[in-house]
C-alpha positions as CSV (number, residue, x, y, z in Angstrom):
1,X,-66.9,-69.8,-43.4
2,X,-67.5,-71.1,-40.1
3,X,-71.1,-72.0,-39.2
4,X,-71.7,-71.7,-35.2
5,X,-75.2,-73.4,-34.7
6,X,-77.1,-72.9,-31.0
7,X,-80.3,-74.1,-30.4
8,X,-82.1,-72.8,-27.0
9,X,-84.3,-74.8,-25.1
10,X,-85.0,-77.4,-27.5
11,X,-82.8,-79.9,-29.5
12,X,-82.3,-79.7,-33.1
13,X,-82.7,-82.4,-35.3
14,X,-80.1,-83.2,-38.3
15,X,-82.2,-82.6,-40.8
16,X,-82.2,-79.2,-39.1
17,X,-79.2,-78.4,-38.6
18,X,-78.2,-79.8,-42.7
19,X,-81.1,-77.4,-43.9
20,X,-79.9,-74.0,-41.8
21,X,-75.9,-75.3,-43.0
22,X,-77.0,-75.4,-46.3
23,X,-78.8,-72.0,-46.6
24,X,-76.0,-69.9,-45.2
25,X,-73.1,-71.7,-46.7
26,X,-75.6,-70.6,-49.9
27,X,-74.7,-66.9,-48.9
28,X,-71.3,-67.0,-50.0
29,X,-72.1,-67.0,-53.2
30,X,-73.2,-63.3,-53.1
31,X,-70.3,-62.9,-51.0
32,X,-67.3,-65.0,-50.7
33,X,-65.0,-63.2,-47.5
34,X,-67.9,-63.9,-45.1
35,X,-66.0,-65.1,-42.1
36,X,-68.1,-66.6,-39.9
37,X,-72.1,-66.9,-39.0
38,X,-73.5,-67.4,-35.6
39,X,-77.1,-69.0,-35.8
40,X,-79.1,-69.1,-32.4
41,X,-82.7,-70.7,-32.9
42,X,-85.5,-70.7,-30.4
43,X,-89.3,-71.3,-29.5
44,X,-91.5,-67.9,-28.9
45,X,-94.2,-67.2,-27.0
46,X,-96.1,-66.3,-29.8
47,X,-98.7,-68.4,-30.4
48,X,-98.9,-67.9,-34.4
49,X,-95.2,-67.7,-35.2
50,X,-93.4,-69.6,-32.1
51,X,-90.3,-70.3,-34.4
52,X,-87.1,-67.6,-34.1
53,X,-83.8,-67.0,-36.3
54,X,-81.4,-65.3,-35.9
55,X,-78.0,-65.1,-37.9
56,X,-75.0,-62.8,-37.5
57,X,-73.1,-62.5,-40.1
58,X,-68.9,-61.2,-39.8
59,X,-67.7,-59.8,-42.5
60,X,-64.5,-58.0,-43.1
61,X,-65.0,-54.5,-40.9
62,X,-68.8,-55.1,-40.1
63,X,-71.7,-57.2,-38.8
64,X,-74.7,-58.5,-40.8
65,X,-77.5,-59.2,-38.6
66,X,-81.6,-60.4,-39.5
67,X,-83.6,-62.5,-37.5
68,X,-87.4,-63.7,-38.4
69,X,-90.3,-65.4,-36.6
70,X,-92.3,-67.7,-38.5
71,X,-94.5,-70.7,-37.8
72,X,-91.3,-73.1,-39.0
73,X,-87.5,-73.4,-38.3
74,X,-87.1,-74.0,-42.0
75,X,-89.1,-70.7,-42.9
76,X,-88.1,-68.3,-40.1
77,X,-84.3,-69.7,-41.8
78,X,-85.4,-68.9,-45.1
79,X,-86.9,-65.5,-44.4
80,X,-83.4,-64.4,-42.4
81,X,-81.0,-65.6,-45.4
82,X,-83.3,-63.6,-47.4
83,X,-83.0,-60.2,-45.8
84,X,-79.2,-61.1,-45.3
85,X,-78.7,-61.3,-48.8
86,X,-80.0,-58.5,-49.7
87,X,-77.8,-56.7,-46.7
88,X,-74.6,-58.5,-48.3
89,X,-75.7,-56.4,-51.5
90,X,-75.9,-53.5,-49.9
91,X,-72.6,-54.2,-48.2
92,X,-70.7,-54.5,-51.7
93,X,-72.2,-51.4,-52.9
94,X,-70.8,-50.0,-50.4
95,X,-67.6,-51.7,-50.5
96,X,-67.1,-50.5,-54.4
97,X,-67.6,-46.9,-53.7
98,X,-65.0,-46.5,-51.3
């Protein structure tokens, strides 16, 4: 899977970019023909949660898409691969009825 990583108006650190690489790459194992994943982080005007995700997922035939606002990188990443996997379920369902 190819990882595509943007960060706007701001700079991401390594550590960073390592921890968002290793939570998607972690969605393959629910399903292993993802193609690619286009991350775009940014800053909020939210006071309380100023900390975006968002990931786009390409999958054979479709789109997977979550974003999240929390008060971290690491948790807004956290929350999105979360509802992602749970739309890669619901994908393969899908997949197996056809």
């Amino acid at each position: 899977m190819k990882i595509n990583l943007e960060t706007v108006e701001f700079d991401g650190s390594q550590r960073l970019t390592a921890y968002t690489e290793k939570k998607v790459n972690g969605l393959t194992k629910y399903f292993d023909r993802i193609i690619a994943a286009d991350v775009t982080l940014k800053e909020t005007s939210d006071s309380r949660n100023k900390s975006e995700a968002e990931i786009r997922l390409n999958v054979p035939g479709d789109t997977l898409f979550a974003s999240s606002r929390a008060e971290s990188y690491e948790k807004a990443i956290t929350e999105t691969v979360t509802a992602l996997e749970r739309q890669i379920k619901k994908y393969k369902e899908k997949l197996t009825t056809f």
